[in-house]
C-alpha positions as CSV (number, residue, x, y, z in Angstrom):
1,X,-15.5,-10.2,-1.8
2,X,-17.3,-12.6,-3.6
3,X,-14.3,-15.2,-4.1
4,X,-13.2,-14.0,-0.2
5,X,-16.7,-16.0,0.8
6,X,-16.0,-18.8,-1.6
7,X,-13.4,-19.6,0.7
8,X,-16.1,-20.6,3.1
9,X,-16.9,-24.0,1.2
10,X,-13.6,-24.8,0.4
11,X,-11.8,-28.4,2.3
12,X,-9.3,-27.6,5.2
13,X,-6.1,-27.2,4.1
14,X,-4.1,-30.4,4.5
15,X,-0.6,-28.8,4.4
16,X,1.3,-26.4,6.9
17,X,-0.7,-22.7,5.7
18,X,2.8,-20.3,6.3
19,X,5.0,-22.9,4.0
20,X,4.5,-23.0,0.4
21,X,3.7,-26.7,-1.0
22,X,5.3,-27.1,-4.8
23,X,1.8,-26.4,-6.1
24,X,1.4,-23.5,-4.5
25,X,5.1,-22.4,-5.2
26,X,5.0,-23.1,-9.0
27,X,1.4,-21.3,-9.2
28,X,3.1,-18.3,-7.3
29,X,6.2,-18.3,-9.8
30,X,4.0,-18.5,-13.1
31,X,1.5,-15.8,-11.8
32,X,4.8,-13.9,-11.3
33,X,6.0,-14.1,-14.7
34,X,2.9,-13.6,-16.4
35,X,2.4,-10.4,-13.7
36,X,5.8,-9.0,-14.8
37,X,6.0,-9.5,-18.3
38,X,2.5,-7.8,-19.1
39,X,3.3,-5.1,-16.6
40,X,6.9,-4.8,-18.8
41,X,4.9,-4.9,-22.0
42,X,2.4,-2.5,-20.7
43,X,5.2,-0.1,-20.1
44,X,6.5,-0.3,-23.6
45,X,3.5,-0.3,-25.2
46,X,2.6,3.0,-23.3
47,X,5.4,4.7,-24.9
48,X,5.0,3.4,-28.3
49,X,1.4,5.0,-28.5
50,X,3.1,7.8,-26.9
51,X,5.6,8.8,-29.8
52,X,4.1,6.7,-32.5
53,X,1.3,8.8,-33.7
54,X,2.6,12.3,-33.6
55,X,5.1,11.3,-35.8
56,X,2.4,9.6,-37.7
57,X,-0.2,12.9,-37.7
58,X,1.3,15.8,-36.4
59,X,-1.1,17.8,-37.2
60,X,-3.0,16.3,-34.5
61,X,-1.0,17.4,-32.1
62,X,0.1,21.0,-32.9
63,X,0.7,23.8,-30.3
64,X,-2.0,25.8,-29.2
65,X,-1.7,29.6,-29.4
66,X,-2.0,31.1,-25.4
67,X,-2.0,34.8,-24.5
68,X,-1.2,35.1,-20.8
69,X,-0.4,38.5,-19.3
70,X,0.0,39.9,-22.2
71,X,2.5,37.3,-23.5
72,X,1.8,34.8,-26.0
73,X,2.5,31.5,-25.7
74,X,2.8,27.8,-27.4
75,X,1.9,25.1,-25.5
76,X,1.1,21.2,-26.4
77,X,-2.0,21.2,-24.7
78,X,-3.3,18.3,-27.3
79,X,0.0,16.5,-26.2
80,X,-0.1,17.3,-23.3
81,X,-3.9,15.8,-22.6
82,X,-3.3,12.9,-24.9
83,X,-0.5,11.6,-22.4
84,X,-2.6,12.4,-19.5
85,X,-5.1,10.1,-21.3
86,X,-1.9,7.2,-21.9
87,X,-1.5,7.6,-18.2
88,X,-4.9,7.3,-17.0
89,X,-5.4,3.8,-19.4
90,X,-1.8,2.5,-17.9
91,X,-2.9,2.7,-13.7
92,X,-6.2,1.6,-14.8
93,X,-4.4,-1.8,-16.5
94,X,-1.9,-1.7,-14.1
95,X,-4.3,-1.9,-11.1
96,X,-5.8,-5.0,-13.7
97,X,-3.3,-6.7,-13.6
98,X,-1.8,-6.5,-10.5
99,X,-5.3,-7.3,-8.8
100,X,-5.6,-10.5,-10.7
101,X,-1.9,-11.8,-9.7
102,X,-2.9,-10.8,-6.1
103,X,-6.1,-13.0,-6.3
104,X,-4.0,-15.8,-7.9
105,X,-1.9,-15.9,-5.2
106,X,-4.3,-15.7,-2.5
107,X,-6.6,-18.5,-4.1
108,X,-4.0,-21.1,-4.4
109,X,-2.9,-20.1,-1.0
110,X,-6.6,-20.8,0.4
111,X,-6.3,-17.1,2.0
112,X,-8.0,-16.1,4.2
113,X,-8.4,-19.4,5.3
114,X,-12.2,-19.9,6.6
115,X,-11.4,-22.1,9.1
116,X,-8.7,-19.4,10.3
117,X,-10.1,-17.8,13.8
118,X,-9.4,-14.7,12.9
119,X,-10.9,-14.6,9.3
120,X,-12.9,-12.0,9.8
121,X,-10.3,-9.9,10.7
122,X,-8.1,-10.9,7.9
123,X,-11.1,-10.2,5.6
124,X,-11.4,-6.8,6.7
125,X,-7.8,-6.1,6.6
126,X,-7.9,-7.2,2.9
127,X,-10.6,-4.9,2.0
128,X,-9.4,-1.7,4.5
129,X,-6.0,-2.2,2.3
130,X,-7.8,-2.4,-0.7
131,X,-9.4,0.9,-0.3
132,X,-6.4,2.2,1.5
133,X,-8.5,2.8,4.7
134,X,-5.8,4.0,7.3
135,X,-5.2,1.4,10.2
136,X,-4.9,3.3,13.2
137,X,-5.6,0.2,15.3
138,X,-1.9,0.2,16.2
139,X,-1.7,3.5,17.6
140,X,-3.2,2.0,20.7
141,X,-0.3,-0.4,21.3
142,X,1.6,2.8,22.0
143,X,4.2,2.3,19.1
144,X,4.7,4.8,15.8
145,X,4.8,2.8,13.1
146,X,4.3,5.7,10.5
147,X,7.4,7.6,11.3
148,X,6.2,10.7,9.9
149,X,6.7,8.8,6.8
150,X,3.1,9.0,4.1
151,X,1.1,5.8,3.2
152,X,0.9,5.2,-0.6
153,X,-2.5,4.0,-2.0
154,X,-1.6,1.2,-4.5
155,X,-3.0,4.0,-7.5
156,X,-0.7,6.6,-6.0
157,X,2.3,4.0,-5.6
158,X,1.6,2.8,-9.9
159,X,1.4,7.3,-10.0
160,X,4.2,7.6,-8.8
161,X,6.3,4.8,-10.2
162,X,5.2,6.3,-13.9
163,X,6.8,9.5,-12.4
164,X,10.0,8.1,-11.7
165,X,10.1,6.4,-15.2
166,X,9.3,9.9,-17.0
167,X,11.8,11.5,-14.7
168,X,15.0,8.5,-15.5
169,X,14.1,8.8,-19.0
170,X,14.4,12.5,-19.4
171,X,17.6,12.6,-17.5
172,X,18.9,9.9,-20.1
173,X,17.8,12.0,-22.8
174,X,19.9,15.0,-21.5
175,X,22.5,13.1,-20.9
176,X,22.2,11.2,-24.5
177,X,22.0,14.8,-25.6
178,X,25.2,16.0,-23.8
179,X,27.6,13.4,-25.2
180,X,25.8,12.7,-28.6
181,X,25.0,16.2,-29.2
182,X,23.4,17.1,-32.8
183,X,23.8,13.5,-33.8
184,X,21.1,12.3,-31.5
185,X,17.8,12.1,-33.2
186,X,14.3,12.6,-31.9
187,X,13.1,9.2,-32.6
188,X,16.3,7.8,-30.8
189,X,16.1,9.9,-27.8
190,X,12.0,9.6,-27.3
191,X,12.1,5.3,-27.6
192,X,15.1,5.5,-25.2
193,X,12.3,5.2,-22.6
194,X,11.3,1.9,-23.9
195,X,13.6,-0.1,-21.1
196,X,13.1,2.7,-18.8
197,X,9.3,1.8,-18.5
198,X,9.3,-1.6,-18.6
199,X,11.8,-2.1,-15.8
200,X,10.1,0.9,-13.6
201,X,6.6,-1.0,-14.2
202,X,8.3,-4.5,-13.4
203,X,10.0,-3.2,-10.4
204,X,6.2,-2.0,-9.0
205,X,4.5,-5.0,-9.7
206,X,6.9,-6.9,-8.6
207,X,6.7,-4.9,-4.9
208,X,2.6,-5.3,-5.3
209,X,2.4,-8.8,-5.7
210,X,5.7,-9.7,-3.0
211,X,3.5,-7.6,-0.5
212,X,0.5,-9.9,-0.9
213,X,2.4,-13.0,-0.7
214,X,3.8,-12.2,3.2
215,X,0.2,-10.8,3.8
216,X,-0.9,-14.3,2.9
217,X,2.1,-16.2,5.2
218,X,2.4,-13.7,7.8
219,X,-0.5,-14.0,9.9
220,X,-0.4,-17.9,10.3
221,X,3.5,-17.5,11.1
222,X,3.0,-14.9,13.6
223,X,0.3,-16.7,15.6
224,X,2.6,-20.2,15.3
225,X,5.8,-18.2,16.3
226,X,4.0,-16.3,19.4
227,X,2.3,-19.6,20.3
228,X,5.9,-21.5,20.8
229,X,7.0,-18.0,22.8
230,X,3.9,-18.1,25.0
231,X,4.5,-21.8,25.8
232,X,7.8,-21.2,27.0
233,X,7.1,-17.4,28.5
234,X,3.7,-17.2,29.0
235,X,4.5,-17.2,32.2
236,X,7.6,-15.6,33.0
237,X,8.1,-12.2,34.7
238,X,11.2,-11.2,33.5
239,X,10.2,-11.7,29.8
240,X,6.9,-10.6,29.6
241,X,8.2,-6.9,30.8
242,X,10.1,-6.8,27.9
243,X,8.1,-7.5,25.4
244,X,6.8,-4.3,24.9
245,X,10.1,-2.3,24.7
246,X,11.6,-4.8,22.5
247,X,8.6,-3.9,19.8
248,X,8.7,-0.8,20.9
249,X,12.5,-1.1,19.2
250,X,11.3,-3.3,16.8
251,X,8.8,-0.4,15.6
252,X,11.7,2.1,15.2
253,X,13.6,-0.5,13.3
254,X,11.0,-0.5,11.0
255,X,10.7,2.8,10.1
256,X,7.3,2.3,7.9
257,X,3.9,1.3,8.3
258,X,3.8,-2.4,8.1
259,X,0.7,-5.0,8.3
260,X,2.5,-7.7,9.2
261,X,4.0,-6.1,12.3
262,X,1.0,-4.7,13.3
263,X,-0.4,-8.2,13.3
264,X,2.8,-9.4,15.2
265,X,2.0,-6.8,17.9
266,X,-1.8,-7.3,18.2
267,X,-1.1,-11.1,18.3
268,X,1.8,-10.8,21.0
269,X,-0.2,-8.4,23.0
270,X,-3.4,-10.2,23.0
271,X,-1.7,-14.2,23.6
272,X,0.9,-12.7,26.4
273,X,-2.4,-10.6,27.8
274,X,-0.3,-7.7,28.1
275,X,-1.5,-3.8,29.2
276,X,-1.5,-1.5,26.5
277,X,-1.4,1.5,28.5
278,X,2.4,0.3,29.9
279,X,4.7,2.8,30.2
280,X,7.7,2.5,28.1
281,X,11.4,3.3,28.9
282,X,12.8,3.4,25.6
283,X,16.0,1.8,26.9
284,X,15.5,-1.8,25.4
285,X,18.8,-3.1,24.9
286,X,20.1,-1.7,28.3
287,X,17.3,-3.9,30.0
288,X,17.8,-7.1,28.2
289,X,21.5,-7.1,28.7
290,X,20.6,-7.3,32.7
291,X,18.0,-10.4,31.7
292,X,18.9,-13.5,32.2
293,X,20.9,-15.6,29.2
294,X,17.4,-17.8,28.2
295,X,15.7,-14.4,28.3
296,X,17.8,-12.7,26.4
297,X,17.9,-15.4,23.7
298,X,14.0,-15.9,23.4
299,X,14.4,-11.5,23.2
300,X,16.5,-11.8,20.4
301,X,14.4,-14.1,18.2
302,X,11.6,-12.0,18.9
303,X,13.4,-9.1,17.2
304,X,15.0,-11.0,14.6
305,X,11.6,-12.1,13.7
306,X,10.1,-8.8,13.8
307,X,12.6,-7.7,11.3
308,X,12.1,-10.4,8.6
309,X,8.4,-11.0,9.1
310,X,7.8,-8.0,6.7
311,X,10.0,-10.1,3.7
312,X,12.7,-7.1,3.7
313,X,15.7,-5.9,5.2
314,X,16.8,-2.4,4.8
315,X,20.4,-1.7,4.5
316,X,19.4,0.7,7.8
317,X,18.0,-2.5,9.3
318,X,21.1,-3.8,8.7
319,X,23.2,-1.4,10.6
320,X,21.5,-1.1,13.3
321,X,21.4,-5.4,13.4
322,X,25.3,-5.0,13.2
323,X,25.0,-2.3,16.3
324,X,23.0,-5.0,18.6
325,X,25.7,-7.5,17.5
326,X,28.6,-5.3,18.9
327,X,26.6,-4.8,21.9
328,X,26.0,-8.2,22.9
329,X,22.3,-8.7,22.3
330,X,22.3,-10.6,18.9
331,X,24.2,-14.2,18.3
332,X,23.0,-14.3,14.8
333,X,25.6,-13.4,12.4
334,X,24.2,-11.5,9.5
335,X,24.7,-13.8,6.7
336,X,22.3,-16.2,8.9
337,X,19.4,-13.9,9.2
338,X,19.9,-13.0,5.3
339,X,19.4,-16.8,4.8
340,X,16.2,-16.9,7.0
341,X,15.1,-14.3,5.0
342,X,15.8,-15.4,1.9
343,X,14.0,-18.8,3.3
344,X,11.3,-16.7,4.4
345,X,10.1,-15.0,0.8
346,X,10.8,-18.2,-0.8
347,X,8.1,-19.9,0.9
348,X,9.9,-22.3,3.0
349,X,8.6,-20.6,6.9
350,X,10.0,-18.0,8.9
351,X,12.2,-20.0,11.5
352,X,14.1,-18.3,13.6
């Protein structure tokens, strides 16, 4: 919060804020690398100190003796908290380390910008993500955007992705197991996680700090993109109608909780000064195929741009782009919205 208010005193940016300058590109890619390889080394490192001193001191780490319904049992309890203990020190450097590349990023980028007019809000979107405050502020807008799907806190989501790397190495180890048979050593088959680890922690960092990058280019795009639209349609009674269903659509397409699509809809919804309480009809692409051609066109950017604003595209996103094509409401083939995309994340604008 601290460095947020710094941005107070800081110049106006000269440069256009949702296209990365070759400054702020180069800064971006170095705090990337250095993000992902300590992440990767964190990962081995975690199950070096794992392994390493039980074969070291094993009597340290002996089974402790447990009667149990009148049944006696041996269980690594020692073990057992000592990799509890590993896990706890890994989030904890994760979270580290993954904080600092997101305030790398967001202090070349000048974000959020204090001479932004909605700073305030972007401030407090910061911090309610930070402490993975629920937004339900979209909810009124009268679209789902969860899905019945669950929110990850950024410690759960680093939880989790440990999880997955326990669970791919111990199917590798059944498997080495399998085919090696008596041949495969424990030392072999315990370090096989070394790779395992590393990529799982790259992979999650990588996520972490891609997700602050479009929540530093997002908002600026979205209010530029809905500016041009509300130029053009501000006005116009057979678009503004529509604007609703088609993120009404664009909400399904999603399929996830997503901040920069709730700014997208809180931006379109305040500039076009449209009802929230408006009834929807769920049939989208049945009305805009009855709109006129220049309607229809300015409908489809609006979706296209919905669907990349977020920096991904789902292989469901995908199909269901390829289902609007068939039908006559997209002209964009998909090898050119993969290539705005790509644009997009490499911080060259979102232009559609």
């Amino acid at each position: 919060m601290r460095y947020l208010r710094q941005v107070l005193d800081m110049s106006h940016p000269a440069d256009e804020p949702y296209v990365l300058n070759s400054i702020e590109s180069r800064v971006i890619r170095r705090t990337k690398i250095i993000t992902l390889t300590i992440t990767s080394l964190l990962g081995i490192t975690g199950v070096l100190l794992l392994y390493w001193p039980q074969y070291i001191w094993p009597e340290l780490f002996s089974t402790t003796t447990v009667r149990l319904f009148g049944n006696t049992h041996e269980l690594s309890l020692i073990t057992a908290l000592y990799s509890i203990l590993l896990v706890y020190l890994e989030i904890n450097l994760m979270l580290a380390i993954n904080l600092w590349g997101v305030k790398s990023i967001m202090e070349v980028c000048q974000f959020p910008r204090a001479h932004d007019a909605q700073y305030e809000r972007h401030l407090q979107s910061l911090a309610n993500a930070a402490l993975e405050k629920s937004q339900y502020g979209i909810l009124r807008f009268g679209v789902d955007p969860f899905m019945t799907m669950p929110r990850w806190g950024l410690t759960i989501f680093f939880l989790s992705t440990i999880a997955k790397a326990a669970l791919s190495t111990l199917i590798l180890k059944i498997t080495l197991k399998q085919f090696i048979g008596r041949y495969a050593l424990r030392p072999v088959t315990d370090l096989v996680g070394l790779p395992i680890y590393a990529l799982w922690n790259t992979w999650a960092s990588w996520q972490t700090l891609h997700e602050a990058q479009i929540r530093v280019m997002a908002p600026i795009t979205i209010r530029e993109f809905v500016h041009e639209l509300h130029e053009e349609w501000g006005k116009n009674e057979q678009f503004r109608p529509l604007i609703l269903e088609a993120l009404h659509y664009a909400s399904i397409l999603k399929r996830q909780y997503n901040y920069a699509h709730f700014m997208l809809t809180e931006t379109l919804i305040d500039r076009f000064e449209l009802s929230r309480t408006t009834p929807l009809t769920g049939h989208f692409t049945e009305q805009v195929l009855q709109a006129p051609l220049a309607v229809r066109r300015s409908l489809e950017r609006l979706i296209v741009f919905g669907v990349l604003v977020d920096g991904k595209l789902s292989l469901l996103e995908k199909r269901r782009l390829h289902e609007l094509r068939k039908k006559g409401v997209l002209t964009y083939s998909a090898n050119d919205i993969e290539r705005i995309g790509m644009d997009y994340n490499q911080g060259r604008g979102l232009w559609v």
